[in-house]
C-alpha positions as protocol buffer text, in pm:
chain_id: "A"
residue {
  index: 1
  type: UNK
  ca { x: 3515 y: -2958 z: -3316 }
}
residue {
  index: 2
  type: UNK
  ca { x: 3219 y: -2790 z: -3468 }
}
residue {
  index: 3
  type: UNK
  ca { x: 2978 y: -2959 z: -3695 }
}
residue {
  index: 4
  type: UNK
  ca { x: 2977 y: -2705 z: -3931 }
}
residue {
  index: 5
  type: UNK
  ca { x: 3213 y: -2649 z: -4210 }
}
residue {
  index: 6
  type: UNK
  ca { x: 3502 y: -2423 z: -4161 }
}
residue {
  index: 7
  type: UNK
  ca { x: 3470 y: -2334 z: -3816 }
}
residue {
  index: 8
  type: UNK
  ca { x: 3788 y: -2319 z: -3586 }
}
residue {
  index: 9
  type: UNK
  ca { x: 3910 y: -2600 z: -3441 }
}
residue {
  index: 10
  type: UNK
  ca { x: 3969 y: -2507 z: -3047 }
}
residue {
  index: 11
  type: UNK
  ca { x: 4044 y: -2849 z: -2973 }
}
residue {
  index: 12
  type: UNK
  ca { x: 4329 y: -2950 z: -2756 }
}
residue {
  index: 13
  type: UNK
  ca { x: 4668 y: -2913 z: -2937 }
}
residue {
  index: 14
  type: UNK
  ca { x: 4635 y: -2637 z: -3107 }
}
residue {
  index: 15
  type: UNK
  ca { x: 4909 y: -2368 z: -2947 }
}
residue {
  index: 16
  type: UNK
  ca { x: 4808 y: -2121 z: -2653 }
}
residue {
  index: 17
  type: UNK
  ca { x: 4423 y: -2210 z: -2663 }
}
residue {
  index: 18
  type: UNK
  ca { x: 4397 y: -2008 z: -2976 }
}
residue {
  index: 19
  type: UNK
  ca { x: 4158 y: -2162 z: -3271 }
}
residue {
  index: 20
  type: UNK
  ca { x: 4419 y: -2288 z: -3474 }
}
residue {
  index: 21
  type: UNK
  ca { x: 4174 y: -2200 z: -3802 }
}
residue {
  index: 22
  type: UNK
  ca { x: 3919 y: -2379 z: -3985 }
}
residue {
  index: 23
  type: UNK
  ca { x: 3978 y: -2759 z: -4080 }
}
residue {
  index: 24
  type: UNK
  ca { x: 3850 y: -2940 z: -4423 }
}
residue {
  index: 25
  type: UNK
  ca { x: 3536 y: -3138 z: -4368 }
}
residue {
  index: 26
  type: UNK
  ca { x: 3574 y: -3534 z: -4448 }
}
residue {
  index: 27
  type: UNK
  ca { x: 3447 y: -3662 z: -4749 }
}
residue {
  index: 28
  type: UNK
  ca { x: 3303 y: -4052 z: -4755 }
}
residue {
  index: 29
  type: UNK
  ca { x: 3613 y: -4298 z: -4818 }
}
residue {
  index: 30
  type: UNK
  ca { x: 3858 y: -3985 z: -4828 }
}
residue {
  index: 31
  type: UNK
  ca { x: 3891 y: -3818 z: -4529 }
}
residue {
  index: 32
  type: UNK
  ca { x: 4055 y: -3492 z: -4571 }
}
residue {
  index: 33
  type: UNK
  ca { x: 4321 y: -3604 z: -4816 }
}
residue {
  index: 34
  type: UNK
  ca { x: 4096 y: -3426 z: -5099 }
}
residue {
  index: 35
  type: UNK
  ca { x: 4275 y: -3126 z: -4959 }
}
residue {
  index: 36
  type: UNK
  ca { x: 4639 y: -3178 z: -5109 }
}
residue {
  index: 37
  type: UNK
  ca { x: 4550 y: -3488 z: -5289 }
}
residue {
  index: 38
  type: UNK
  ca { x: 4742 y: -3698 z: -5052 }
}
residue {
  index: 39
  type: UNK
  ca { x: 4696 y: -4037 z: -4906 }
}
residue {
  index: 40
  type: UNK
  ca { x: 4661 y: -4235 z: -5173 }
}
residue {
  index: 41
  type: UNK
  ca { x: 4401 y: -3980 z: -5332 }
}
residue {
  index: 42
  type: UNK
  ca { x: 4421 y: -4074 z: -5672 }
}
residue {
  index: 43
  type: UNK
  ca { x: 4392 y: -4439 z: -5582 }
}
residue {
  index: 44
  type: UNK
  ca { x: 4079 y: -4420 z: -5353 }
}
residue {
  index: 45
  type: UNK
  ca { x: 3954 y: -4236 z: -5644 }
}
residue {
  index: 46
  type: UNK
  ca { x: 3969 y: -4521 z: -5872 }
}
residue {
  index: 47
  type: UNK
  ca { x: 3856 y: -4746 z: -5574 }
}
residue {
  index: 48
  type: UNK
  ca { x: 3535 y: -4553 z: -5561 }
}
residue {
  index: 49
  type: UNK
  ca { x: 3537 y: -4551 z: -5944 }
}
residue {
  index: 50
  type: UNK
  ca { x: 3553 y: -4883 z: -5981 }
}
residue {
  index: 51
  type: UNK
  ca { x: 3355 y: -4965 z: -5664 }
}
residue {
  index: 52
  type: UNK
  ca { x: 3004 y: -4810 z: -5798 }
}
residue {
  index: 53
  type: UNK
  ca { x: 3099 y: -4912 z: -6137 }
}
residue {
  index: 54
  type: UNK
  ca { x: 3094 y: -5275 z: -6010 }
}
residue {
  index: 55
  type: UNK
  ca { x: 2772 y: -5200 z: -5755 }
}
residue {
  index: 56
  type: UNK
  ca { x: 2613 y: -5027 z: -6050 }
}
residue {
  index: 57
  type: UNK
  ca { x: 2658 y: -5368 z: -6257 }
}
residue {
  index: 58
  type: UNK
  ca { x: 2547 y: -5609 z: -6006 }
}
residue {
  index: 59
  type: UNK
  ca { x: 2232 y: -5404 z: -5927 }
}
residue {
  index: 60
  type: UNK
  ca { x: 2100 y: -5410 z: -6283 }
}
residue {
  index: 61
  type: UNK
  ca { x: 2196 y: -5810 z: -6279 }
}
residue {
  index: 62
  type: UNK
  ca { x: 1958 y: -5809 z: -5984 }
}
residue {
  index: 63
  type: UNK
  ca { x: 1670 y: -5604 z: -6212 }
}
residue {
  index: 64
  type: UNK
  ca { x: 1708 y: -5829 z: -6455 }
}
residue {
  index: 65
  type: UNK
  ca { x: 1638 y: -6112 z: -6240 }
}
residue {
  index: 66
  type: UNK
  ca { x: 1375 y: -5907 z: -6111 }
}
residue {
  index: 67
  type: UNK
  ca { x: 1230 y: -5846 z: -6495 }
}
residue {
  index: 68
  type: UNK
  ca { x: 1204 y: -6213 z: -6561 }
}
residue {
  index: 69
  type: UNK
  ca { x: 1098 y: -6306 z: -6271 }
}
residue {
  index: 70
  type: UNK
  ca { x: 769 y: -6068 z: -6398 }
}
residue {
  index: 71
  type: UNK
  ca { x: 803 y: -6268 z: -6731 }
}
residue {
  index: 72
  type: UNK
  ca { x: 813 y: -6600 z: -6515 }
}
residue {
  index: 73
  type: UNK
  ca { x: 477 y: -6463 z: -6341 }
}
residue {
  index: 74
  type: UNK
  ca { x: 339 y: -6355 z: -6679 }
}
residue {
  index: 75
  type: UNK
  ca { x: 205 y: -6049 z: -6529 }
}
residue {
  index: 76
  type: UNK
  ca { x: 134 y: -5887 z: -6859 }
}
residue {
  index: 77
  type: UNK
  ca { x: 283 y: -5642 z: -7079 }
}
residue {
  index: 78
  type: UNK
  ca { x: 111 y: -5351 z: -6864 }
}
residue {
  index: 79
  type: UNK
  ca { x: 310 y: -5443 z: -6531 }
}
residue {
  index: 80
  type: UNK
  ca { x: 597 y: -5523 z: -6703 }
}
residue {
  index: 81
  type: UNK
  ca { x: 613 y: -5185 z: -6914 }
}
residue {
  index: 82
  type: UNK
  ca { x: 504 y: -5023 z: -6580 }
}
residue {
  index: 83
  type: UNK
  ca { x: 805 y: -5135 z: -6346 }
}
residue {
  index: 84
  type: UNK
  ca { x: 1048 y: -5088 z: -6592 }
}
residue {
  index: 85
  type: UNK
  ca { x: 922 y: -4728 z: -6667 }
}
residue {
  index: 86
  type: UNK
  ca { x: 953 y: -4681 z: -6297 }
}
residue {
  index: 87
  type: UNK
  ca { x: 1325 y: -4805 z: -6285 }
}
residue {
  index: 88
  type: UNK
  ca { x: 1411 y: -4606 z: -6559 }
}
residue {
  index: 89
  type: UNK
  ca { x: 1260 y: -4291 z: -6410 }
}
residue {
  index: 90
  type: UNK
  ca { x: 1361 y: -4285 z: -6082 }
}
residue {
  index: 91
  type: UNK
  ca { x: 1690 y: -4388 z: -6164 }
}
residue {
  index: 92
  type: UNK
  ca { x: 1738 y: -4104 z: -6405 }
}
residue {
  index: 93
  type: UNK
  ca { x: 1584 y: -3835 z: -6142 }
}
residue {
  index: 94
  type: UNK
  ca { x: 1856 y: -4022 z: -5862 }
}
residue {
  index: 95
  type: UNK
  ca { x: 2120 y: -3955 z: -6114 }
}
residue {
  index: 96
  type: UNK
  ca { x: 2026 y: -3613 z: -6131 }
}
residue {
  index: 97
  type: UNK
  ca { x: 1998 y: -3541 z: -5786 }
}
residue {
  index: 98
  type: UNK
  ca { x: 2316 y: -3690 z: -5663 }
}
residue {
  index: 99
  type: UNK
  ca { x: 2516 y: -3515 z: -5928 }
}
residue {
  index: 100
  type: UNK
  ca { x: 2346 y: -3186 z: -5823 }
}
residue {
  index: 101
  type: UNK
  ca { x: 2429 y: -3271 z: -5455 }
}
residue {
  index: 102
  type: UNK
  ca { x: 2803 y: -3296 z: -5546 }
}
residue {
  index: 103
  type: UNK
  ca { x: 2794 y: -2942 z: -5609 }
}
residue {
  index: 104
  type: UNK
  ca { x: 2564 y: -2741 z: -5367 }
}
residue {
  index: 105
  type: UNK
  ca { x: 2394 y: -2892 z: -5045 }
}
residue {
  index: 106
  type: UNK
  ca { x: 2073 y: -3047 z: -5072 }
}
residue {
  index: 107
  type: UNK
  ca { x: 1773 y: -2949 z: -4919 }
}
residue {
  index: 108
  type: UNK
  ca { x: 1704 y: -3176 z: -4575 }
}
residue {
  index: 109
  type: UNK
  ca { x: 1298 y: -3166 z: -4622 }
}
residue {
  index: 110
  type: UNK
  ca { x: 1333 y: -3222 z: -5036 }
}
residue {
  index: 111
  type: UNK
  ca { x: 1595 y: -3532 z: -4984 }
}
residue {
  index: 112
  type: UNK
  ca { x: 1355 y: -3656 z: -4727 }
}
residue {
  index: 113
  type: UNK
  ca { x: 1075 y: -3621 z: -4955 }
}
residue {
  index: 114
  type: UNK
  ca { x: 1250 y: -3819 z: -5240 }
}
residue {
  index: 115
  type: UNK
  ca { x: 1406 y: -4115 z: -4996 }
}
residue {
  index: 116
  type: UNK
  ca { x: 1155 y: -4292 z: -5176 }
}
residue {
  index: 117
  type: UNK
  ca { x: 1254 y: -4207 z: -5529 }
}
residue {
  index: 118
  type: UNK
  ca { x: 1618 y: -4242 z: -5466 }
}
residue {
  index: 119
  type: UNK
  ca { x: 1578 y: -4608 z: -5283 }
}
residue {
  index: 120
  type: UNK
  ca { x: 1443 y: -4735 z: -5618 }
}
residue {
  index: 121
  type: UNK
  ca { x: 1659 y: -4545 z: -5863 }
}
residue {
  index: 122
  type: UNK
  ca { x: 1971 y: -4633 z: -5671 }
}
residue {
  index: 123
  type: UNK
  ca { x: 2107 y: -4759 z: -5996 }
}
residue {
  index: 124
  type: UNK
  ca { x: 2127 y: -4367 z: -6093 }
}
residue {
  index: 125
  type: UNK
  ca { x: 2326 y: -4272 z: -5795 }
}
residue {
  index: 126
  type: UNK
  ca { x: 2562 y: -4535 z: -5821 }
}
residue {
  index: 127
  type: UNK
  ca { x: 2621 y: -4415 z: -6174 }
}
residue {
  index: 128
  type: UNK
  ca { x: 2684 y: -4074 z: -6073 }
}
residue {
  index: 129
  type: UNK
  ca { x: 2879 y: -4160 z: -5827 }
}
residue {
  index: 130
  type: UNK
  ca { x: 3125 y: -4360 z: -6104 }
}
residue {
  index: 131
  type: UNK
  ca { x: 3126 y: -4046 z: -6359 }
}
residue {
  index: 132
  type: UNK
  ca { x: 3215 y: -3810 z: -6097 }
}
residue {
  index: 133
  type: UNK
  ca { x: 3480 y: -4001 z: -5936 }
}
residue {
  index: 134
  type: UNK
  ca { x: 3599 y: -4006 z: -6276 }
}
residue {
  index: 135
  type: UNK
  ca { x: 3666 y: -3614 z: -6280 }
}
residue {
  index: 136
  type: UNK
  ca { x: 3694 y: -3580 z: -5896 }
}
residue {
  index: 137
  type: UNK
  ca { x: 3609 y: -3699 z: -5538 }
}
residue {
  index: 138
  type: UNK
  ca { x: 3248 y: -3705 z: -5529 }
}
residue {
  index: 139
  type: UNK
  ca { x: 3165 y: -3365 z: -5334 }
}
residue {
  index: 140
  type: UNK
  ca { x: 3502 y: -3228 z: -5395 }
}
residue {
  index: 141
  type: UNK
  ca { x: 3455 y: -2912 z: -5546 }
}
residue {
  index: 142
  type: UNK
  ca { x: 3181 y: -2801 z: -5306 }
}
residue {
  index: 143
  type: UNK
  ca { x: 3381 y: -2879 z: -4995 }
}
residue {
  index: 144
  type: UNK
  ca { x: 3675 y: -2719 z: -5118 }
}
residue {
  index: 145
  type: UNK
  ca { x: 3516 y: -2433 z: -5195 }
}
residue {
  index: 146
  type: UNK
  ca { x: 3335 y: -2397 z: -4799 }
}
residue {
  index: 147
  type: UNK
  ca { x: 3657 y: -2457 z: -4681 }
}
residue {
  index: 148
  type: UNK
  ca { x: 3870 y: -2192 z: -4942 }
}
residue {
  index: 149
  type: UNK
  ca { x: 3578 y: -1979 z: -4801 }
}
residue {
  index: 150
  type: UNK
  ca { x: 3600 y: -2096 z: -4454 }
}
residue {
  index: 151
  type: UNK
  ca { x: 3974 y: -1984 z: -4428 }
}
residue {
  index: 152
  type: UNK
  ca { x: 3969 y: -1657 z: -4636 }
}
residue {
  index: 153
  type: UNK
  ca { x: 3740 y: -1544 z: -4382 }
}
residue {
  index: 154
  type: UNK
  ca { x: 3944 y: -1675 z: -4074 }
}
residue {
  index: 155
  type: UNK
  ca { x: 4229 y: -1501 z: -4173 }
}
residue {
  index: 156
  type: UNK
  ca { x: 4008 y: -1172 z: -4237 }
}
residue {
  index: 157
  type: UNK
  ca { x: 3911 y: -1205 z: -3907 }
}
residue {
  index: 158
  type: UNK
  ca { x: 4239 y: -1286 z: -3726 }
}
residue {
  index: 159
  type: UNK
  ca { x: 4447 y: -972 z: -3890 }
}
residue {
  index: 160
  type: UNK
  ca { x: 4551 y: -786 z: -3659 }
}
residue {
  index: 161
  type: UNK
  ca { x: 4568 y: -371 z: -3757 }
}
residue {
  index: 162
  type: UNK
  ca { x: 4871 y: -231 z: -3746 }
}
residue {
  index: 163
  type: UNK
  ca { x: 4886 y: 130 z: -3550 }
}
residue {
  index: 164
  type: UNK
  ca { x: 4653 y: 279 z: -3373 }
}
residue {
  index: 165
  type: UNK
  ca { x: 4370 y: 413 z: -3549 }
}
residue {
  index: 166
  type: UNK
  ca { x: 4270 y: 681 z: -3319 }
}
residue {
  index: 167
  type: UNK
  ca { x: 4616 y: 845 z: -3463 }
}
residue {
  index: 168
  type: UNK
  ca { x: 4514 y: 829 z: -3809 }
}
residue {
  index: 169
  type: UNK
  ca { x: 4533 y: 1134 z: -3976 }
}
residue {
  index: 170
  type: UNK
  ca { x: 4204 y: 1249 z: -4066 }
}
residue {
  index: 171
  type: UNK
  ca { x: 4181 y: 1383 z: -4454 }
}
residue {
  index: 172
  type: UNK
  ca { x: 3983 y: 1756 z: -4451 }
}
């Protein structure tokens, strides 16, 4: 199978070596089941839900250790302010970035630039992560939409004309 979304599958079972059409790309802890909303959909949503909700809560436990661990070191109310300005930040611009991924593909060179950014906001991802699985499967909307895309234009292609045109009456 192709790596790219909504190309024909020419793999072995489809019928009479023909592409049997294009096939839904996977989504992370759903598989294809985003398609009909099968498979215990609506459960893996609130698995994922839940799941980032939980990671979400346990990583700000852990920056809170982190905080008084600062206090501990009495590093001074500059550092302190500093790294939690930092958090906050970068975990607001991760939140914003994953959210916008869910609905159009990111850029490979401007997620590589912010690996960075995102590492230490993770909080912010996780977050998103929880409010979208709340409306959908994270990354839903824009995979359904390649592959409603993917197929309209498989079946445009595979058509066949009926007649021949070279009888077509021509209009004077």
């Amino acid at each position: 199978m192709s790596d790219e979304p909504g190309t024909p599958d020419t793999s072995a079972g489809s019928t009479g070596g023909a592409p049997s059409g294009p096939r839904p790309e996977p989504l992370r802890f759903f598989g294809t089941s985003w398609v009909d909303h099968d498979h215990g959909y609506a459960l893996r949503r609130a698995g994922v839900a839940a799941g980032s909700l939980a990671a979400a809560v346990v990583s700000c436990l852990v920056l809170r250790l982190a905080y008084e661990g600062l206090q501990l070191a009495d590093t001074g109310t500059f550092v302190t302010v500093l790294v939690v300005a930092m958090f906050a930040i970068c975990s607001a611009l991760a939140f914003r970035t994953t959210w916008d991924g869910f609905g159009k593909r990111p850029d490979p060179e401007r997620q590589a630039s912010l690996r960075g950014l995102l590492a230490i906001g993770f909080v912010g991802s996780l977050l998103a992560y929880f409010f979208r699985a709340l409306i959908e499967a994270p990354g839903e909307r824009l995979h359904r939409t390649e592959y409603e895309t993917a197929v309209q234009e498989y079946e445009r292609r595979t058509t066949r004309r009926t007649g021949n045109p070279s009888k077509k009456k021509r209009k004077r």
